[in-house]
GUBA-323745 format. One record per residue (C-alpha): x, y, z. Coordinates in nm, 4 decimals. Each point is the difference from the previous one (the first is absolute). Layout:
N
<pt><xx>X</xx><yy>Y</yy><zz>Z</zz></pt>
...
This chain:
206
<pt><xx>1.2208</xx><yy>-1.6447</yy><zz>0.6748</zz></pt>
<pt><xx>-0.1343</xx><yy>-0.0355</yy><zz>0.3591</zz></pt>
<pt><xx>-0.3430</xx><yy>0.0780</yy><zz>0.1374</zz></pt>
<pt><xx>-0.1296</xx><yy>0.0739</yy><zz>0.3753</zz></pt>
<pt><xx>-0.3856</xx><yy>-0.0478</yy><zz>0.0630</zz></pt>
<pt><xx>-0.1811</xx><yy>0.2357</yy><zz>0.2232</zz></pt>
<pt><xx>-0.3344</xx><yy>-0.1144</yy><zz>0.0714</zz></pt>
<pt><xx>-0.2410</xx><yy>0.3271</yy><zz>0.0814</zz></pt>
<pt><xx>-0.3863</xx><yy>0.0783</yy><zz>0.0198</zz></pt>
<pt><xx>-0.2856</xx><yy>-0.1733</yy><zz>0.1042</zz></pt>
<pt><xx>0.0131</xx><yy>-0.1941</yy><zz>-0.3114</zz></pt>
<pt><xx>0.3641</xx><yy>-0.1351</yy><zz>0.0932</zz></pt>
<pt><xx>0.1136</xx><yy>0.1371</yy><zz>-0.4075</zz></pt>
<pt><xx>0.3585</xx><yy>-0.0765</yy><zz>-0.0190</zz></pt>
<pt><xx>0.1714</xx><yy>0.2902</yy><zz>-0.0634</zz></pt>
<pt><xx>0.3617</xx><yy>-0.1361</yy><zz>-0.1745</zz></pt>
<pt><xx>0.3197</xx><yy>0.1801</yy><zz>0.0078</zz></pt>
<pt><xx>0.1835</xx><yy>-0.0999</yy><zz>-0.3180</zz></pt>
<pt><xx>0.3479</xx><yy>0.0973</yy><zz>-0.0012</zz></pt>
<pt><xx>0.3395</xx><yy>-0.0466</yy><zz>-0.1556</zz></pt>
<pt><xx>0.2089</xx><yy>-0.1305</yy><zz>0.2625</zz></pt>
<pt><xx>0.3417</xx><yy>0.1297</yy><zz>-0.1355</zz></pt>
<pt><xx>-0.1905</xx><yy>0.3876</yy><zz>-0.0451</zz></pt>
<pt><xx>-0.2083</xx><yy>-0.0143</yy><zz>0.2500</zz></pt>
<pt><xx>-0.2531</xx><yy>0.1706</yy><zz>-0.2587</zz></pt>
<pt><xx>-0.3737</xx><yy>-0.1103</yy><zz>0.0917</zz></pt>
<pt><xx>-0.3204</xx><yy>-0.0264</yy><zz>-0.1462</zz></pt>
<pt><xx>-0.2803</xx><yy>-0.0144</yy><zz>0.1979</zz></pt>
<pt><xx>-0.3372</xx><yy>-0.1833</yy><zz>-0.1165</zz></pt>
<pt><xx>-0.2851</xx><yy>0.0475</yy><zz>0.1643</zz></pt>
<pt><xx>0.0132</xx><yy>0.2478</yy><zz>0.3076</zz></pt>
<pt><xx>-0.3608</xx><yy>-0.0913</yy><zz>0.0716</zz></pt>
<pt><xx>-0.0378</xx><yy>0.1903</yy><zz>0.3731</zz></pt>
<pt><xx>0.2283</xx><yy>0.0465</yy><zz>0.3310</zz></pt>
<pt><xx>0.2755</xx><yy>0.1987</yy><zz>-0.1478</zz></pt>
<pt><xx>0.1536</xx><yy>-0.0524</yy><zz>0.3716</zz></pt>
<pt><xx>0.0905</xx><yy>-0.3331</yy><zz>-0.0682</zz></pt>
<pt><xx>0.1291</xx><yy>0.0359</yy><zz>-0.3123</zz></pt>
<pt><xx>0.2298</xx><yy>0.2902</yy><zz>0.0408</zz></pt>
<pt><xx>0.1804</xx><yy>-0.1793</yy><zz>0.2881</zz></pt>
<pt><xx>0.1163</xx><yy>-0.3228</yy><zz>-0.1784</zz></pt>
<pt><xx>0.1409</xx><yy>0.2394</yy><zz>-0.3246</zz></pt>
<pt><xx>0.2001</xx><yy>0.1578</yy><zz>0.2888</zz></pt>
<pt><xx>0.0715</xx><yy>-0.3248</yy><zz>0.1477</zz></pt>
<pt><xx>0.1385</xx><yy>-0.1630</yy><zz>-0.3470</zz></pt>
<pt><xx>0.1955</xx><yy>0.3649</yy><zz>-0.0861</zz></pt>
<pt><xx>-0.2515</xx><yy>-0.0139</yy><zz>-0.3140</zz></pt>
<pt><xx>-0.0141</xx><yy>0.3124</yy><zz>-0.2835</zz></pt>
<pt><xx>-0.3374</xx><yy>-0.0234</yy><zz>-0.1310</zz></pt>
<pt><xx>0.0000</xx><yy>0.1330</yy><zz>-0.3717</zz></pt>
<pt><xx>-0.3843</xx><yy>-0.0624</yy><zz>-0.0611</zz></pt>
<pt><xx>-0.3480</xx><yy>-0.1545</yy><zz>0.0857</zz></pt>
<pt><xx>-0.1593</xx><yy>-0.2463</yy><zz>-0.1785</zz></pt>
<pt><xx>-0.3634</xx><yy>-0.0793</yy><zz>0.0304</zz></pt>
<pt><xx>-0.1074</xx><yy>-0.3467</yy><zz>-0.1604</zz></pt>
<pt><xx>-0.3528</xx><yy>0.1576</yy><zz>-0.0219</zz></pt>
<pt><xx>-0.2281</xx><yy>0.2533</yy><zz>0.1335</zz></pt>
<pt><xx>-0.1709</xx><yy>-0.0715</yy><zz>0.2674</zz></pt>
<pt><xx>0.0242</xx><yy>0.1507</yy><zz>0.3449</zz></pt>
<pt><xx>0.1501</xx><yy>-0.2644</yy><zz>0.1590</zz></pt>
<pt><xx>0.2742</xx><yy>0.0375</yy><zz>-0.1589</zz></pt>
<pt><xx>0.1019</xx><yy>0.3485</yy><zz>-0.0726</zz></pt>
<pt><xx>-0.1526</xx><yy>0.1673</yy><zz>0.3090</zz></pt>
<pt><xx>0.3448</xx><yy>0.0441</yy><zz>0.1650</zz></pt>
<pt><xx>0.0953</xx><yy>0.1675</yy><zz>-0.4037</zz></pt>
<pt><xx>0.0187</xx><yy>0.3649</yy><zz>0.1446</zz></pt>
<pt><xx>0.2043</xx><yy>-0.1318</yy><zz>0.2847</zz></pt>
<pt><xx>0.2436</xx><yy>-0.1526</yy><zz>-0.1863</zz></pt>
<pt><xx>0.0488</xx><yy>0.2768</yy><zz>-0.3132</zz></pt>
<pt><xx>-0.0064</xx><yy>0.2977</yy><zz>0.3114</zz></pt>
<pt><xx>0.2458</xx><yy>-0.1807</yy><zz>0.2135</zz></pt>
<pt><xx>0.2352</xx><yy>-0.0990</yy><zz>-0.3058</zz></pt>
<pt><xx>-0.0635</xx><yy>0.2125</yy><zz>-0.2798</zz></pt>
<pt><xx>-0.0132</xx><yy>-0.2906</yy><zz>-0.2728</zz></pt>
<pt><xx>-0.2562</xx><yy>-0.0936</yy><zz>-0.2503</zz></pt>
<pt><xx>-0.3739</xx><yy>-0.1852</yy><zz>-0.0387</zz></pt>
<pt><xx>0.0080</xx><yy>-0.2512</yy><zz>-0.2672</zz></pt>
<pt><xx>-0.3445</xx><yy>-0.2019</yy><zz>-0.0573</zz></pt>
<pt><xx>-0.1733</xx><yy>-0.0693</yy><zz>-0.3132</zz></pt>
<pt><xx>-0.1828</xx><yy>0.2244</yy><zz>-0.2069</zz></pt>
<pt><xx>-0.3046</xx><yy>-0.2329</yy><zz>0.0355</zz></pt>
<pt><xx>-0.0277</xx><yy>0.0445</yy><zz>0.3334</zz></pt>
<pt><xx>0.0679</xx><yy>0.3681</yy><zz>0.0372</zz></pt>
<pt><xx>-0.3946</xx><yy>0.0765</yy><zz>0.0419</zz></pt>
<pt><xx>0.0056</xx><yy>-0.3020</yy><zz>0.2682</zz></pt>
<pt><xx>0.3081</xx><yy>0.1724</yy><zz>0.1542</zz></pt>
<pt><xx>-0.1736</xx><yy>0.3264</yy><zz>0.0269</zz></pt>
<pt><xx>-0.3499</xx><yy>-0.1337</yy><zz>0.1190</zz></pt>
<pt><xx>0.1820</xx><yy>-0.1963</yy><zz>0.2692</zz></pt>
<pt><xx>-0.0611</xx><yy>0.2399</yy><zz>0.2915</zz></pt>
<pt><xx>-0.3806</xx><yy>-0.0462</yy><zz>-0.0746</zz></pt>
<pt><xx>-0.0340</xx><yy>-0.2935</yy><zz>0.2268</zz></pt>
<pt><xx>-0.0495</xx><yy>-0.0817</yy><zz>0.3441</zz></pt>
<pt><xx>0.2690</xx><yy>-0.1969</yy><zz>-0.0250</zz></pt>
<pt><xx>0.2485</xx><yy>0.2762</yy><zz>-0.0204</zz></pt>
<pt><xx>-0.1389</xx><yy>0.1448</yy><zz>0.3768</zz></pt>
<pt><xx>0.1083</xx><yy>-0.3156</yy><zz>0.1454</zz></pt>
<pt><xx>0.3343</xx><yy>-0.0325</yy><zz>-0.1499</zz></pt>
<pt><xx>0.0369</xx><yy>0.3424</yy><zz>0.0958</zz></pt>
<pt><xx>0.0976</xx><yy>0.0819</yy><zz>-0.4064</zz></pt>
<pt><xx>0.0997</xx><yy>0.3596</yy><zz>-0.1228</zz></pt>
<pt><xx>-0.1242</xx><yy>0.0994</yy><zz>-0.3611</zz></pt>
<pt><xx>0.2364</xx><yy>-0.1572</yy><zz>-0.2268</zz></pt>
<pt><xx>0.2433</xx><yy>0.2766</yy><zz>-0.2542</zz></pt>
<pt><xx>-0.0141</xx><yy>-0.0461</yy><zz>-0.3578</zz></pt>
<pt><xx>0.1843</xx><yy>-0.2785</yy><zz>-0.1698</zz></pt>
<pt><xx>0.3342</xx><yy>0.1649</yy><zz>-0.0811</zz></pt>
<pt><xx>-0.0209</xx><yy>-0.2823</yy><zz>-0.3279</zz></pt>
<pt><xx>-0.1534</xx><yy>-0.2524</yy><zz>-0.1084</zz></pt>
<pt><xx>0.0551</xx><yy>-0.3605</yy><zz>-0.0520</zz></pt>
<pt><xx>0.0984</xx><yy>-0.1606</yy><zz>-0.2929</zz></pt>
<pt><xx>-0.0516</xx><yy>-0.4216</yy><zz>-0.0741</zz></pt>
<pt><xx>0.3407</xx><yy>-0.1361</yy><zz>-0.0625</zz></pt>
<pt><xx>0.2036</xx><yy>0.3039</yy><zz>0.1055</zz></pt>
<pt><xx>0.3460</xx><yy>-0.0387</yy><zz>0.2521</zz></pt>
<pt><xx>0.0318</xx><yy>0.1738</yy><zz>0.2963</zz></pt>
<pt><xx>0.3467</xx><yy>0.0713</yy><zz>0.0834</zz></pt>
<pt><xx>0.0341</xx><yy>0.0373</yy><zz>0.4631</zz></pt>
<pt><xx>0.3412</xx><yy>0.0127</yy><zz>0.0153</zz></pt>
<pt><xx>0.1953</xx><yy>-0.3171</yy><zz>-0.2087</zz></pt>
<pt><xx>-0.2978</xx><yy>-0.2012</yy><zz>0.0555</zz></pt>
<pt><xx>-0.3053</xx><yy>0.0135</yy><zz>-0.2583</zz></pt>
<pt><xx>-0.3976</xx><yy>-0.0699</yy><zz>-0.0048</zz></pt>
<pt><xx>-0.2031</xx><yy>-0.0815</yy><zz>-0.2919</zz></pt>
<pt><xx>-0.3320</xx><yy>0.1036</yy><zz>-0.0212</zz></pt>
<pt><xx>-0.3309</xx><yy>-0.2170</yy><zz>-0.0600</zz></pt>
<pt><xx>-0.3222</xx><yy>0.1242</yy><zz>-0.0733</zz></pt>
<pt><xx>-0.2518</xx><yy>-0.2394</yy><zz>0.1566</zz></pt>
<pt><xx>-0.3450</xx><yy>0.1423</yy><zz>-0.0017</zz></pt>
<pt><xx>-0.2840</xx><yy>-0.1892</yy><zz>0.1462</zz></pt>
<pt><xx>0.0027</xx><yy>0.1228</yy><zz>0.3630</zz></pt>
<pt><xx>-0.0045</xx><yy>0.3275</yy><zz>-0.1102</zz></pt>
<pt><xx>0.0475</xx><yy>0.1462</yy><zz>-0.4187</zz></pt>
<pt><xx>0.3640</xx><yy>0.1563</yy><zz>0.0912</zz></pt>
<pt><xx>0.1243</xx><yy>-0.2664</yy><zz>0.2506</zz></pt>
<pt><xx>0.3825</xx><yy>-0.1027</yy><zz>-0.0484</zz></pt>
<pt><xx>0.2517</xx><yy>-0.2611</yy><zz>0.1646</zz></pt>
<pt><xx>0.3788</xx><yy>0.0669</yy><zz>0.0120</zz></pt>
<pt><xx>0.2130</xx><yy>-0.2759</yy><zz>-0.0882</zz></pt>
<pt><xx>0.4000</xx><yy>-0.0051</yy><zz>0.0542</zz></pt>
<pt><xx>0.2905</xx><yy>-0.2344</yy><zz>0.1069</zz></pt>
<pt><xx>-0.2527</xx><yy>-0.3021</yy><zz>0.0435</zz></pt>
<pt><xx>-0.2508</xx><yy>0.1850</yy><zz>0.2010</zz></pt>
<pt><xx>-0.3677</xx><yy>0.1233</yy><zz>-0.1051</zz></pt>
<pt><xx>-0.1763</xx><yy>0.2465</yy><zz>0.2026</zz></pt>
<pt><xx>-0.3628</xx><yy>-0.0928</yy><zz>-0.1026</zz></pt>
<pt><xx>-0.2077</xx><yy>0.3032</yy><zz>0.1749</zz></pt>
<pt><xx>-0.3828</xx><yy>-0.1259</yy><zz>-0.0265</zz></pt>
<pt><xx>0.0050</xx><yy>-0.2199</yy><zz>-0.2468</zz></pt>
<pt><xx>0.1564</xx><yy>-0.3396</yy><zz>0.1310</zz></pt>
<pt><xx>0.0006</xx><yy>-0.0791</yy><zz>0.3659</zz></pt>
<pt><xx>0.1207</xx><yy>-0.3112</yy><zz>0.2052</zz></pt>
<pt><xx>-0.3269</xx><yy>-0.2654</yy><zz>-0.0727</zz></pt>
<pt><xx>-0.1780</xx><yy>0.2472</yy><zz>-0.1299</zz></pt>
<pt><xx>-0.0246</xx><yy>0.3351</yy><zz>-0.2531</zz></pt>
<pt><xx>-0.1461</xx><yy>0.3311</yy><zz>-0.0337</zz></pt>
<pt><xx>-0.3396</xx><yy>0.1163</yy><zz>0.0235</zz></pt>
<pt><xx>-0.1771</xx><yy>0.1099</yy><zz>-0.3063</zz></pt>
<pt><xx>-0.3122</xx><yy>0.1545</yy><zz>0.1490</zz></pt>
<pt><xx>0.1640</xx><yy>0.4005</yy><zz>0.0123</zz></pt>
<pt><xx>-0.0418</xx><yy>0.2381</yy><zz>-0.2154</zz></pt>
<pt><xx>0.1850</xx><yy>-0.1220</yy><zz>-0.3268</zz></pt>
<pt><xx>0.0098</xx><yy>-0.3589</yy><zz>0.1007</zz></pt>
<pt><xx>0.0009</xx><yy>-0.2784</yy><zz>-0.1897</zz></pt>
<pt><xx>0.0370</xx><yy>-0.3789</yy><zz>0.0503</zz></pt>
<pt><xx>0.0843</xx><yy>-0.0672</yy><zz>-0.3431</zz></pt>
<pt><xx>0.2504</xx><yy>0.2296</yy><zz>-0.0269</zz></pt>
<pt><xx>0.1528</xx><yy>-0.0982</yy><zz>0.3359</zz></pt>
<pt><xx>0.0373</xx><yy>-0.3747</yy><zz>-0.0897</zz></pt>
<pt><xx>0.1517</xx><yy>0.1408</yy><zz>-0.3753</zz></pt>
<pt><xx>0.2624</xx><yy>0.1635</yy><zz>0.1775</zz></pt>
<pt><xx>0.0474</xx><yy>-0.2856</yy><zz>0.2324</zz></pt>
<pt><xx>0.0330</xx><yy>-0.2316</yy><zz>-0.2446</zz></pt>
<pt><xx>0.1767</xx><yy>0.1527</yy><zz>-0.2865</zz></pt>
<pt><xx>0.2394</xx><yy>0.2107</yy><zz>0.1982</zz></pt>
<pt><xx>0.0676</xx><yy>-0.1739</yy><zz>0.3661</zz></pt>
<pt><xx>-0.0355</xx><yy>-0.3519</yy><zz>-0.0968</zz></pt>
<pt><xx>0.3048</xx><yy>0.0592</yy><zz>-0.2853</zz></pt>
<pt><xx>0.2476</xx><yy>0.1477</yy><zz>0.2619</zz></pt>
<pt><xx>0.2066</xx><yy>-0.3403</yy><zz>0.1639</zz></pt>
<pt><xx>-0.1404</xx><yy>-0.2036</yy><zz>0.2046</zz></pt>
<pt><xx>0.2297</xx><yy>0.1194</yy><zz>0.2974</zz></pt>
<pt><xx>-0.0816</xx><yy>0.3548</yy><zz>-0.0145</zz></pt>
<pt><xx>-0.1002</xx><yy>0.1500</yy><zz>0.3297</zz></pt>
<pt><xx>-0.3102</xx><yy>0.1629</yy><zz>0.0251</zz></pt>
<pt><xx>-0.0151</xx><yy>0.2792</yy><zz>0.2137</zz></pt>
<pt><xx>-0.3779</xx><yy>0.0991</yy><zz>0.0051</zz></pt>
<pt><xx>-0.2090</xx><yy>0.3193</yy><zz>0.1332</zz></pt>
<pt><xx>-0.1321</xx><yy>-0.1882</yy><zz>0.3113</zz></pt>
<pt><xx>0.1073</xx><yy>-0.3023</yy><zz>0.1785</zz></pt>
<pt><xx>0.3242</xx><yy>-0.2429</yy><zz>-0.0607</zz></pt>
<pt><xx>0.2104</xx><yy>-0.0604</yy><zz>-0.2624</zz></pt>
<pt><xx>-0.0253</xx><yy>-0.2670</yy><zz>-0.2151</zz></pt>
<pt><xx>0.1330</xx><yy>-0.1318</yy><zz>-0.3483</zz></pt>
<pt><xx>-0.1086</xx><yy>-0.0352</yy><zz>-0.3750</zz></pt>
<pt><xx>0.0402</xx><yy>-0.3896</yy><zz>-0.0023</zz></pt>
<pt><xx>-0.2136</xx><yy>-0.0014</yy><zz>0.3242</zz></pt>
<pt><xx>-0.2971</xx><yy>0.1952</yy><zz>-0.1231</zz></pt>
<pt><xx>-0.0137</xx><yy>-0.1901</yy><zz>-0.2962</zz></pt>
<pt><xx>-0.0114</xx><yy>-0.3255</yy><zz>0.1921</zz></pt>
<pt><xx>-0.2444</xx><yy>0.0817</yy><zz>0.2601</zz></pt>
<pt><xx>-0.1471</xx><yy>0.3588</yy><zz>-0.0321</zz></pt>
<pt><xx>-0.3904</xx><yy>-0.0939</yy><zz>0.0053</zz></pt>
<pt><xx>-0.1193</xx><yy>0.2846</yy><zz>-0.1158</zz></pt>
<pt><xx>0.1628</xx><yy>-0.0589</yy><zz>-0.3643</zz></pt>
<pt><xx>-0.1278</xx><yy>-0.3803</yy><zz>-0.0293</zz></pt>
Protein backbone atom coordinates (compact mmCIF):
# COMPACT_ATOMS: atom_id res chain seq x y z
CA UNK A 1 0.00 0.00 0.00
CA UNK A 2 1.27 3.51 -0.95
CA UNK A 3 -0.23 6.89 -0.20
CA UNK A 4 0.27 10.51 -1.94
CA UNK A 5 -0.74 13.63 0.23
CA UNK A 6 -2.41 16.53 -1.38
CA UNK A 7 -2.64 19.35 0.85
CA UNK A 8 -5.91 21.67 -0.21
CA UNK A 9 -8.11 24.51 1.42
CA UNK A 10 -7.52 27.21 3.56
CA UNK A 11 -7.30 24.85 6.36
CA UNK A 12 -4.25 22.96 4.60
CA UNK A 13 -6.63 19.27 5.30
CA UNK A 14 -4.55 16.63 3.81
CA UNK A 15 -6.38 15.03 1.39
CA UNK A 16 -4.50 11.24 1.09
CA UNK A 17 -4.50 9.11 -1.90
CA UNK A 18 -4.31 5.53 -0.62
CA UNK A 19 -3.58 3.12 -3.21
CA UNK A 20 -2.42 -0.37 -4.03
CA UNK A 21 0.66 0.05 -5.85
CA UNK A 22 0.52 -3.28 -7.87
CA UNK A 23 -3.55 -2.21 -8.92
CA UNK A 24 -3.25 1.03 -8.99
CA UNK A 25 -6.82 0.96 -7.19
CA UNK A 26 -7.17 4.20 -4.86
CA UNK A 27 -8.99 5.37 -2.07
CA UNK A 28 -9.22 8.73 -1.44
CA UNK A 29 -9.75 10.21 2.26
CA UNK A 30 -10.64 13.38 2.71
CA UNK A 31 -11.18 15.54 -0.55
CA UNK A 32 -11.71 18.55 1.70
CA UNK A 33 -11.74 21.53 -1.27
CA UNK A 34 -9.67 22.33 -4.65
CA UNK A 35 -10.69 19.39 -6.66
CA UNK A 36 -7.98 20.98 -9.22
CA UNK A 37 -5.27 19.80 -7.33
CA UNK A 38 -6.36 16.67 -6.60
CA UNK A 39 -7.47 15.42 -9.93
CA UNK A 40 -4.01 16.20 -11.42
CA UNK A 41 -1.75 14.05 -9.13
CA UNK A 42 -4.45 10.78 -9.66
CA UNK A 43 -3.56 11.50 -13.34
CA UNK A 44 -0.04 12.01 -12.55
CA UNK A 45 0.32 8.52 -10.47
CA UNK A 46 -2.08 6.61 -13.38
CA UNK A 47 -4.44 6.09 -10.15
CA UNK A 48 -8.20 4.21 -10.46
CA UNK A 49 -10.05 5.61 -7.67
CA UNK A 50 -12.73 2.96 -6.49
CA UNK A 51 -14.17 5.18 -3.57
CA UNK A 52 -14.08 8.19 -1.08
CA UNK A 53 -13.62 7.96 2.31
CA UNK A 54 -14.43 10.69 4.73
CA UNK A 55 -12.87 10.23 8.34
CA UNK A 56 -15.73 12.55 9.52
CA UNK A 57 -18.13 15.14 8.55
CA UNK A 58 -17.14 18.23 8.52
CA UNK A 59 -16.71 20.57 5.60
CA UNK A 60 -13.28 20.63 5.50
CA UNK A 61 -13.08 17.59 4.56
CA UNK A 62 -15.71 16.42 2.22
CA UNK A 63 -16.33 19.73 0.40
CA UNK A 64 -14.46 18.53 -2.75
CA UNK A 65 -17.14 14.99 -2.15
CA UNK A 66 -19.30 15.97 -5.28
CA UNK A 67 -16.13 16.57 -7.18
CA UNK A 68 -14.69 13.51 -6.63
CA UNK A 69 -18.03 10.97 -6.93
CA UNK A 70 -19.04 13.31 -10.40
CA UNK A 71 -15.61 13.10 -11.85
CA UNK A 72 -15.16 9.25 -10.94
CA UNK A 73 -18.33 7.72 -10.38
CA UNK A 74 -17.29 5.80 -7.04
CA UNK A 75 -18.76 5.76 -3.64
CA UNK A 76 -19.09 8.05 -0.15
CA UNK A 77 -18.25 6.03 2.80
CA UNK A 78 -18.40 7.97 6.33
CA UNK A 79 -19.97 6.91 9.44
CA UNK A 80 -23.44 6.73 10.22
CA UNK A 81 -22.77 9.06 13.21
CA UNK A 82 -21.78 11.66 11.30
CA UNK A 83 -24.22 11.52 8.44
CA UNK A 84 -26.35 14.58 10.01
CA UNK A 85 -22.77 16.42 10.39
CA UNK A 86 -22.12 15.41 6.73
CA UNK A 87 -25.33 16.87 5.57
CA UNK A 88 -25.27 20.13 7.76
CA UNK A 89 -21.75 20.77 6.47
CA UNK A 90 -22.63 23.33 3.77
CA UNK A 91 -24.24 25.43 6.65
CA UNK A 92 -21.08 27.25 7.42
CA UNK A 93 -19.15 30.05 6.35
CA UNK A 94 -16.54 27.97 6.16
CA UNK A 95 -17.73 26.14 3.14
CA UNK A 96 -17.82 29.84 1.01
CA UNK A 97 -14.23 30.08 1.55
CA UNK A 98 -13.18 26.67 0.64
CA UNK A 99 -15.30 27.17 -2.20
CA UNK A 100 -17.30 23.58 -1.07
CA UNK A 101 -20.24 22.07 -3.19
CA UNK A 102 -23.15 20.35 -1.14
CA UNK A 103 -21.88 17.05 -0.31
CA UNK A 104 -24.12 13.59 -2.04
CA UNK A 105 -25.38 11.10 0.26
CA UNK A 106 -23.13 8.55 1.83
CA UNK A 107 -23.34 5.68 -0.67
CA UNK A 108 -22.64 3.41 2.96
CA UNK A 109 -21.79 3.65 5.98
CA UNK A 110 -18.94 2.83 8.16
CA UNK A 111 -18.53 0.02 10.17
CA UNK A 112 -15.76 -0.23 13.46
CA UNK A 113 -13.48 -3.07 12.68
CA UNK A 114 -14.54 -3.68 9.07
CA UNK A 115 -11.63 -4.27 5.96
CA UNK A 116 -11.56 -2.33 3.11
CA UNK A 117 -10.26 -4.13 0.23
CA UNK A 118 -8.38 -1.03 -2.69
CA UNK A 119 -6.93 -3.29 -4.81
CA UNK A 120 -4.50 -6.20 -2.86
CA UNK A 121 -3.96 -3.77 -0.21
CA UNK A 122 -6.52 -3.51 2.86
CA UNK A 123 -7.71 -0.79 5.59
CA UNK A 124 -9.23 -1.49 8.84
CA UNK A 125 -11.58 0.68 10.22
CA UNK A 126 -11.56 2.51 13.78
CA UNK A 127 -14.26 4.24 15.26
CA UNK A 128 -12.78 7.08 17.34
CA UNK A 129 -15.40 9.49 18.45
CA UNK A 130 -14.50 12.48 20.46
CA UNK A 131 -13.86 15.09 17.73
CA UNK A 132 -16.95 14.39 16.33
CA UNK A 133 -19.73 11.07 17.42
CA UNK A 134 -18.98 9.23 13.87
CA UNK A 135 -15.25 10.12 13.45
CA UNK A 136 -12.99 7.09 12.14
CA UNK A 137 -9.13 6.48 11.42
CA UNK A 138 -7.96 3.95 8.77
CA UNK A 139 -5.25 1.79 9.72
CA UNK A 140 -3.24 -0.60 7.16
CA UNK A 141 0.33 -1.90 6.36
CA UNK A 142 1.81 0.12 9.43
CA UNK A 143 0.15 3.34 8.65
CA UNK A 144 -2.88 5.16 10.57
CA UNK A 145 -4.70 7.89 8.97
CA UNK A 146 -5.98 9.65 12.18
CA UNK A 147 -8.51 12.41 10.56
CA UNK A 148 -9.29 14.85 13.68
CA UNK A 149 -8.62 13.01 16.34
CA UNK A 150 -4.69 12.80 16.82
CA UNK A 151 -2.46 15.41 15.33
CA UNK A 152 1.41 15.99 15.44
CA UNK A 153 1.77 17.70 19.35
CA UNK A 154 -1.52 18.04 19.55
CA UNK A 155 -5.37 16.45 18.99
CA UNK A 156 -8.76 17.28 17.98
CA UNK A 157 -11.05 19.83 19.08
CA UNK A 158 -14.02 18.88 21.08
CA UNK A 159 -15.94 22.15 21.11
CA UNK A 160 -18.33 21.17 17.64
CA UNK A 161 -21.33 19.95 17.58
CA UNK A 162 -21.00 16.30 19.03
CA UNK A 163 -17.69 16.89 20.64
CA UNK A 164 -16.32 15.47 23.37
CA UNK A 165 -12.95 15.51 25.22
CA UNK A 166 -13.56 12.44 27.00
CA UNK A 167 -14.40 10.55 24.29
CA UNK A 168 -11.50 11.89 22.21
CA UNK A 169 -8.78 10.92 24.79
CA UNK A 170 -10.87 7.19 25.07
CA UNK A 171 -10.25 6.67 21.60
CA UNK A 172 -6.78 7.96 21.83
CA UNK A 173 -5.88 5.93 24.39
CA UNK A 174 -7.57 2.67 23.98
CA UNK A 175 -7.33 2.47 20.24
CA UNK A 176 -4.06 4.60 18.95
CA UNK A 177 -1.87 4.09 21.84
CA UNK A 178 -2.26 -0.07 21.27
CA UNK A 179 -1.21 0.12 17.52
CA UNK A 180 3.09 -0.20 17.54
CA UNK A 181 4.98 2.21 18.50
CA UNK A 182 6.34 2.78 14.84
CA UNK A 183 3.12 3.30 13.20
CA UNK A 184 2.95 6.40 11.08
CA UNK A 185 0.43 8.76 11.72
CA UNK A 186 -0.89 10.45 8.93
CA UNK A 187 -3.29 13.13 10.47
CA UNK A 188 -6.13 15.60 8.98
CA UNK A 189 -3.85 18.72 9.22
CA UNK A 190 -0.22 19.20 9.50
CA UNK A 191 2.83 16.47 9.46
CA UNK A 192 3.07 13.11 10.04
CA UNK A 193 4.12 11.70 12.99
CA UNK A 194 4.21 8.24 14.92
CA UNK A 195 2.37 6.30 17.78
CA UNK A 196 5.60 5.93 19.96
CA UNK A 197 6.11 9.75 19.45
CA UNK A 198 2.75 10.96 20.62
CA UNK A 199 2.89 8.89 23.47
CA UNK A 200 6.24 10.29 24.50
CA UNK A 201 5.68 13.88 23.99
CA UNK A 202 2.08 14.73 22.80
CA UNK A 203 1.15 17.47 25.59
CA UNK A 204 -2.12 17.51 25.15
CA UNK A 205 -2.54 13.75 26.55
CA UNK A 206 -0.23 14.36 29.78
Amino acid sequence: MEHEIVIVGALETNCCLVYCAETLECAIIDPGADPDRIFPVIAGLGLRPVMILNTHGHVDHVGANKDMKDHFGVPILIHSKDNPILQAAMDSELSSLLGAQPSPAPDRFLKDGETIAIGRSTLKVIHLPGHSPGSVGFYGAGTLFSGDTLFSGGVGRTDLAGGSRRDLENSIRTKIHVLPPETLVIPGHGPQTTVGQEIESNPSLS
